[in-house]
C-alpha positions in Angstrom: -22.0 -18.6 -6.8 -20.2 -20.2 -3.9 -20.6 -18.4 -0.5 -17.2 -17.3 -0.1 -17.1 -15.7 -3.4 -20.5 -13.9 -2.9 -18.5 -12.4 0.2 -15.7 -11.6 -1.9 -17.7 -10.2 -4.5 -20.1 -8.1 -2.6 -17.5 -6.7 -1.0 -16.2 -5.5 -4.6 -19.5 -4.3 -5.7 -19.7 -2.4 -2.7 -16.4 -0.1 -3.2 -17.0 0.2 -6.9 -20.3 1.9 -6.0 -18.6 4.2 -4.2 -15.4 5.0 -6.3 -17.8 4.8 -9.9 -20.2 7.8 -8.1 -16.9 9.7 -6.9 -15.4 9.0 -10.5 -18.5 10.7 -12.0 -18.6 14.1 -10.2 -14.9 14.1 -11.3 -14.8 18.0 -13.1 -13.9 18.4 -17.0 -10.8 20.5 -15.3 -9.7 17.6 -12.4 -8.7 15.0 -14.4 -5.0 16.9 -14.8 -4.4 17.2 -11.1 -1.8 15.2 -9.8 -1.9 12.7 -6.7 0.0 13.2 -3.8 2.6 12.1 -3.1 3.6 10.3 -6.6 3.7 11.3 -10.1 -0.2 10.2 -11.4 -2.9 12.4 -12.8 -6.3 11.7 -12.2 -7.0 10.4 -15.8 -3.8 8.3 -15.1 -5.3 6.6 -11.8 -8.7 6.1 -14.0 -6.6 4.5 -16.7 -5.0 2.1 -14.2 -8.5 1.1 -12.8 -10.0 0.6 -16.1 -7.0 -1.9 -17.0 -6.8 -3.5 -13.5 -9.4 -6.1 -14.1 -7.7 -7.7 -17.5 -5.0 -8.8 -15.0 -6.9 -10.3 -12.7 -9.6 -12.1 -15.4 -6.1 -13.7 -17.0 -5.5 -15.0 -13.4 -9.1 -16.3 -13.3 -9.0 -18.0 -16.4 -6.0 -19.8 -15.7 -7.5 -21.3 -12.5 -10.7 -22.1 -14.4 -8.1 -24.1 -17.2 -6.3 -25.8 -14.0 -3.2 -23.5 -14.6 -1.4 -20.7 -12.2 0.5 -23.5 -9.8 3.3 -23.1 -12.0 3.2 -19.5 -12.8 6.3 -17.9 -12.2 6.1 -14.8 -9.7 5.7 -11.4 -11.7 9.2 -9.2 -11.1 8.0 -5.8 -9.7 9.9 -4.5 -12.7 7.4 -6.4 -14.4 4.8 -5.4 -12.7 5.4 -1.9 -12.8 6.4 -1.9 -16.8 2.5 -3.3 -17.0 1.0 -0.5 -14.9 2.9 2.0 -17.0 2.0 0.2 -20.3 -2.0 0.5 -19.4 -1.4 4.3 -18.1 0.1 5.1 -21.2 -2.6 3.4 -23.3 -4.8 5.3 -21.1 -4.1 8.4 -21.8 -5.3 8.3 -25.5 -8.7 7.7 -24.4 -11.7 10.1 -22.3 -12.6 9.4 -19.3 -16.0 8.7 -20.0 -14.3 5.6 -22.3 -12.1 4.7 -19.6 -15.3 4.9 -17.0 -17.1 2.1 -19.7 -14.1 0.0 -19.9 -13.7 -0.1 -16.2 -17.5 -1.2 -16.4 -17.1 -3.7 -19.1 -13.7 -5.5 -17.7 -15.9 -5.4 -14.3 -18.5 -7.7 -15.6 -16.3 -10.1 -17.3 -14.0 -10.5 -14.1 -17.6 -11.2 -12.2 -18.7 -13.9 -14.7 -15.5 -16.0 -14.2 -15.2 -15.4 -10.5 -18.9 -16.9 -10.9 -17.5 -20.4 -11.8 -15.2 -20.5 -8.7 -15.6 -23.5 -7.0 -14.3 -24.6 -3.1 -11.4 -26.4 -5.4 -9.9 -23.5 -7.2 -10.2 -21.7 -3.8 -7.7 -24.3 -2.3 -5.1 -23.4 -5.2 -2.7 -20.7 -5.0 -1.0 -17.8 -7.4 2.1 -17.9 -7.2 2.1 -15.1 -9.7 1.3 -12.9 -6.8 4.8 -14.3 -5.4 6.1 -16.7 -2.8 4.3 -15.6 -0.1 0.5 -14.4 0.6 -0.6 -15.5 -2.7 -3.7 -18.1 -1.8 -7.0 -17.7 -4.1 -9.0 -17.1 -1.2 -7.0 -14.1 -0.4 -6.5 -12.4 -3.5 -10.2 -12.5 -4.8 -10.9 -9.8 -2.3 -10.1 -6.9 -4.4 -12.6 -4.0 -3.5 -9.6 -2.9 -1.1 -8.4 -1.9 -4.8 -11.1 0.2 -5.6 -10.9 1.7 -1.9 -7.3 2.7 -1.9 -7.7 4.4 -5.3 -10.9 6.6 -4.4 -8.7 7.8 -1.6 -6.1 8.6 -4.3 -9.3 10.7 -6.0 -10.3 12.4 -2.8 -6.3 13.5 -2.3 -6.1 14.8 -5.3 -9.4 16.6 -5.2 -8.5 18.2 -1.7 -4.8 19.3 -2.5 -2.4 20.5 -4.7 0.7 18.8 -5.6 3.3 18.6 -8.2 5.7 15.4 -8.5 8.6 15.7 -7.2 11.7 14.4 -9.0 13.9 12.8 -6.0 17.4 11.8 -6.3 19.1 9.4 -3.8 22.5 8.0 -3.1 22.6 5.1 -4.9 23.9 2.9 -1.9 20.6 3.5 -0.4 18.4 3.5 -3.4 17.2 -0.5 -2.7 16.4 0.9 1.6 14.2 3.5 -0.5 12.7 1.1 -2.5 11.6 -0.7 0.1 9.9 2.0 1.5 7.1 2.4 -0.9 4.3 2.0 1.1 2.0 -0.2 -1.7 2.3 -3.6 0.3 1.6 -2.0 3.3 -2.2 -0.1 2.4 -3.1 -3.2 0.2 -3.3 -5.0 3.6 -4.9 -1.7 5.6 -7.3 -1.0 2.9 -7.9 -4.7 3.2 -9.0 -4.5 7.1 -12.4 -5.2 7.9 -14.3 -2.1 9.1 -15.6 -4.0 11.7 -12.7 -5.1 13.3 -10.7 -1.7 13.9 -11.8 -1.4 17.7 -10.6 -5.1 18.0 -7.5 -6.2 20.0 -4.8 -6.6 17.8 -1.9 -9.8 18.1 0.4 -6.8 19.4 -0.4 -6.7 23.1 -2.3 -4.0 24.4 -3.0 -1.9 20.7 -6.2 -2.3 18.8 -5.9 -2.6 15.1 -7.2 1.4 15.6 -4.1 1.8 17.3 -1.6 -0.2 15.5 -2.3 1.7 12.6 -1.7 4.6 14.1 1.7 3.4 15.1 2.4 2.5 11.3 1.5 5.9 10.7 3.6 7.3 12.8 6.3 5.4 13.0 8.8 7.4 11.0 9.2 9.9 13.5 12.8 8.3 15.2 14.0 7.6 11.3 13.3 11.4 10.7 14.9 12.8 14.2 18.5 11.1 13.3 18.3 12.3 10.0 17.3 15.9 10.5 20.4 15.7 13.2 22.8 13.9 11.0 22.0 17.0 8.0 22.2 19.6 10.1 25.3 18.9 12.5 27.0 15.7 10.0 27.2 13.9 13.7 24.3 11.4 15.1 22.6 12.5 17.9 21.3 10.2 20.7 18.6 7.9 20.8 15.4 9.2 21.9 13.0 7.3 24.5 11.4 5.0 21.6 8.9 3.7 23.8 7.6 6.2 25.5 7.4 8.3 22.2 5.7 5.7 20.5 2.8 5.1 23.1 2.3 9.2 23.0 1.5 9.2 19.6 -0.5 6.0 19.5 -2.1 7.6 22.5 -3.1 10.9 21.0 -4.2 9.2 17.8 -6.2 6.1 19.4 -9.7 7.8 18.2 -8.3 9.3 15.1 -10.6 7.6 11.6 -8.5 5.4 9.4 -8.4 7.9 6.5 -6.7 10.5 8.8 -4.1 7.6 9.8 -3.6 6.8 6.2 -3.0 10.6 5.4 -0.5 10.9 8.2 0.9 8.1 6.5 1.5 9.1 3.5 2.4 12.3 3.9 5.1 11.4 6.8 6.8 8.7 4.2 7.1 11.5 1.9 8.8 13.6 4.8 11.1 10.6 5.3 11.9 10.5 1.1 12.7 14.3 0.9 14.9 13.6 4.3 16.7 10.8 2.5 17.2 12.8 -0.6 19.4 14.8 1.3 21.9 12.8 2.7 25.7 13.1 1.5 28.2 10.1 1.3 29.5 11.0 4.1 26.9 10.4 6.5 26.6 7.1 5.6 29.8 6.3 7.2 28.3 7.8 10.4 27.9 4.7 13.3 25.2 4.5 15.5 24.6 2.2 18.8 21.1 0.4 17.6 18.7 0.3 21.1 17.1 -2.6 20.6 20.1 -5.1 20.0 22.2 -6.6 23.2 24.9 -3.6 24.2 27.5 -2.7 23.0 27.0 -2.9 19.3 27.9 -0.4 15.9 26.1 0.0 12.9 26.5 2.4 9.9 23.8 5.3 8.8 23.7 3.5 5.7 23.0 -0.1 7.7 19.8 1.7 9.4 18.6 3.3 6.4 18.6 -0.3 4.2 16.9 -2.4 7.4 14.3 0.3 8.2 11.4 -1.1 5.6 11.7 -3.9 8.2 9.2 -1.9 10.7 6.7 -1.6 8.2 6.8 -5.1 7.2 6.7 -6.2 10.9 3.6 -4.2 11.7 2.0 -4.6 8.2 2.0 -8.9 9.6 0.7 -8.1 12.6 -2.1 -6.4 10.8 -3.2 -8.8 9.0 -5.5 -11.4 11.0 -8.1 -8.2 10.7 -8.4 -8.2 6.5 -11.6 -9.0 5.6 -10.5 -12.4 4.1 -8.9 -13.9 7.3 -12.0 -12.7 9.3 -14.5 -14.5 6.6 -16.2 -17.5 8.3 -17.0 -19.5 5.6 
């Protein structure tokens, strides 16, 4: 196997262990619990994993035929209608048949990423999209296996029912954006090893930049508790200061906890959202950051704030375990 697969590889063999022995001491009874914060069951999560590996084998074998620089990007409706498909096909089947597909579609993927040569690992998939879609990338997929354990040990820990949002259509594509999946495939991505590291925003470690990421809702979620509660907006609090507290009092805090806090203060943010009224999209706010004096609509703040996660999310990204890979 070439060396930069073997890397890859263990790497995947490593997180399966983990999730496959977690999977196992699943009870009889916990495979109906829902995951925070979205609409899954356990058995659906397990279904999802067990149909993962088809995808990525398809993508495989096309590299192995010479194919995939043509491939045209997968929508995300198309993506999700796939996830759904295989969660749906899932749930006709035990989870001990689910737990032995997972195995089997394991051991195929592992054969074909076997005949991965230094060539194929110069190609890209532009399936994946326009942007971050390079082989040598996107064979790292135990950060797959890792985010979805988490998902187990949420669900394990806590009860929660889905919650059936509505928003205001005119912010429905700011919502969208977000959904925090792009975001933990890069910080379940991170090396381990490189949290305590400087990161390329002056002055944080990667530690510490996730910790602003999850934070970093908090000045979204002040203007919108003030803008439900009074219909005005109120004024801007001292961003920077605010945001070095936080960092500050999280700076020792483990990534899981960070990626709770995470989570849980997106879903804050949602169930803020869902309350807003046409009218207080109308409401204009001076933005801080912008040269003085400038006006921008509720609604204009709402639709550009993904724009922090995707900033952040970049600058995390020299730590993933691919970029830090040597060979």
């Amino acid at each position: 196997m070439e060396a930069y697969v073997h890397d890859a590889v263990q790497d995947m063999q490593m997180a399966r262990d983990v999730l496959t022995e977690t999977l196992e001491g699943v009870q009889p009874q916990e495979w109906g619990k829902f995951v925070p914060y979205g609409s899954r069951t356990l058995h659906d999560v397990l279904a999802h994993i067990a149909a993962a590996d088809h995808t990525w084998a398809l993508a495989a074998k096309g590299l192995l035929r010479g194919e995939g620089a043509d491939a045209k990007p997968i929508t995300p409706e198309e993506a999700r209608a796939a996830r759904e498909r295989a969660v749906k096909r899932g749930r006709q089947r035990t989870p001990a048949q689910l737990i032995e597909e997972m195995h089997s579609r394991r051991q195929l993927l592992l054969s074909l990423f076997e005949l991965l040569e230094p060539r194929h690992l110069a190609l890209s998939l532009p399936a994946f999209g326009a942007e971050h879609n390079s082989v040598r990338e996107r064979i790292w997929l135990g950060y797959h296996d890792r985010l979805h354990l988490a998902d187990v040990r949420r669900a394990r820990e806590q009860s929660w029912y889905p919650q059936n949002l509505k928003f205001l259509p005119a912010i429905q594509a700011g919502v969208d954006a977000l959904a925090p999946d792009e975001s933990l495939y890069v910080i379940y991505s991170v090396d381990a090893a490189a949290w305590e590291l400087p990161s390329v925003n002056p002055g944080w470690t990667n530690r510490q930049l996730l910790a602003h990421i999850a934070t970093g809702d908090w000045v979204l979620q002040g203007h919108l508790r003030h803008i439900i509660e009074t219909d005005s907006v109120d004024e801007w609090p001292d961003v920077e200061a605010g945001n070095a507290e936080r960092v500050g009092e999280r700076q020792y805090s483990p990534d899981r906890a960070l990626i709770d806090e995470y989570l849980s203060m997106r879903h804050e943010t949602l169930l803020l959202l869902s309350q807003l009224k046409p009218k207080h999209l109308e409401l204009t706010a001076e933005f801080w950051w912008q040269p003085r004096p400038n006006r921008h609509t509720i609604l204009d703040y709402v639709l550009m704030f993904s724009n922090h996660d995707r900033r952040h999310r970049t600058q995390l990204r020299p730590a993933m375990k691919y970029a830090r890979s040597m060979r």
